[in-house]
C-alpha positions as CSV (number, residue, x, y, z in Angstrom):
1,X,-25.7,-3.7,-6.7
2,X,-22.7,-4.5,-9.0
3,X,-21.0,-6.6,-6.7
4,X,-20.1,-7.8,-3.6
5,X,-17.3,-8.8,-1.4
6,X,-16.9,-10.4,1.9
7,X,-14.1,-11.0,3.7
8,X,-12.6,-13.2,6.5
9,X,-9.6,-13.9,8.3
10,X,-9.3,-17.0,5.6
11,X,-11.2,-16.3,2.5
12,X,-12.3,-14.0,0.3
13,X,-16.0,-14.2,-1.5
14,X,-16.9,-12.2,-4.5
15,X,-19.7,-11.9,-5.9
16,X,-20.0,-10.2,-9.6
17,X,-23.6,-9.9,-10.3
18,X,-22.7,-8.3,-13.9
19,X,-21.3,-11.7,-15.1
20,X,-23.0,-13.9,-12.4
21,X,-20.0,-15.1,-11.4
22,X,-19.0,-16.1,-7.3
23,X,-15.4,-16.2,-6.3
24,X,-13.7,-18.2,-3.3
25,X,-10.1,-17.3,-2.7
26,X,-8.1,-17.8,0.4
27,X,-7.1,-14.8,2.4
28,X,-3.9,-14.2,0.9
29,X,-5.4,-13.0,-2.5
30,X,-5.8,-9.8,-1.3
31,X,-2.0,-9.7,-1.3
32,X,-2.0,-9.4,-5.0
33,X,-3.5,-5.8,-4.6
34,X,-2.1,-5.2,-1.1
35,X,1.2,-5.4,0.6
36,X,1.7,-9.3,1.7
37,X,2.3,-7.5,5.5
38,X,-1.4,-6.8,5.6
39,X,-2.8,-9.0,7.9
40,X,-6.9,-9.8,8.2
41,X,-7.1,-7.3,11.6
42,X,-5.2,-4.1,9.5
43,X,-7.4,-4.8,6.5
44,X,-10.7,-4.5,8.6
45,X,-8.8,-0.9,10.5
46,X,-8.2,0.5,6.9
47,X,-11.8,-0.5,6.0
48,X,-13.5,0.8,9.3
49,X,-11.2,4.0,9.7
50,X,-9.5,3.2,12.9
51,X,-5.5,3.1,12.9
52,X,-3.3,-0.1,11.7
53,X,-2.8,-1.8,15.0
54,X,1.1,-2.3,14.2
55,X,1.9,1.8,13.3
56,X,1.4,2.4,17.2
57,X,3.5,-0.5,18.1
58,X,6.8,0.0,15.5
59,X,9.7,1.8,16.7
60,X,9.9,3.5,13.3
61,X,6.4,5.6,13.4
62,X,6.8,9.3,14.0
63,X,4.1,12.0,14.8
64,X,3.8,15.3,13.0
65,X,1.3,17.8,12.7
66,X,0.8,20.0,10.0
67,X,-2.2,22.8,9.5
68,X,-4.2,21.1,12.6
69,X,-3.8,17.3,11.6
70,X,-1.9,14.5,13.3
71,X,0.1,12.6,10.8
72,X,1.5,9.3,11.4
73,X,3.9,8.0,9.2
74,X,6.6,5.0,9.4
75,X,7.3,1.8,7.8
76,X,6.5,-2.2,8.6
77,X,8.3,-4.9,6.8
78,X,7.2,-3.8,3.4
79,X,4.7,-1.6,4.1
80,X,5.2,2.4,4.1
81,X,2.3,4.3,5.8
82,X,0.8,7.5,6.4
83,X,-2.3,8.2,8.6
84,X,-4.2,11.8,9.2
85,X,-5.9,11.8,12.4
86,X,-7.5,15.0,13.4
């Protein structure tokens, strides 16, 4: 195991077993790699495979289908998405 990470609807942990170094960060660094609309509950539907729980809900989403997938693709505050569903 190189590392791991664990997190929460308020903090981040990492663990870096290469260095030996453990990081605690507040929930909001994840929005340095991620959009800052990605809340703790879309995080954890990205991660487990299941939809973003605000693509169903936004007016904007549209459904396609192309060679036998579903597509859904829209936007959310600053957030553009695309999810295959099949």
């Amino acid at each position: 195991e190189v590392a791991r990470l664990y997190v929460t609807p308020d903090s981040v942990k990492l663990i870096n077993r290469i260095n030996s170094e453990y990081t605690l960060k507040p929930f909001e660094f994840i929005h340095q790699y991620t959009s800052s609309a990605i809340s703790y509950q879309e995080l954890e539907a990205l991660l487990t495979g299941n939809a973003l729980p605000f693509s169903l809900a936004t007016g904007s989403s549209k459904i396609t289908v192309e060679n036998k997938f579903f597509y859904l693709t829209g936007n959310d505050k600053d957030l553009s998405f695309k999810q295959q569903f099949n």
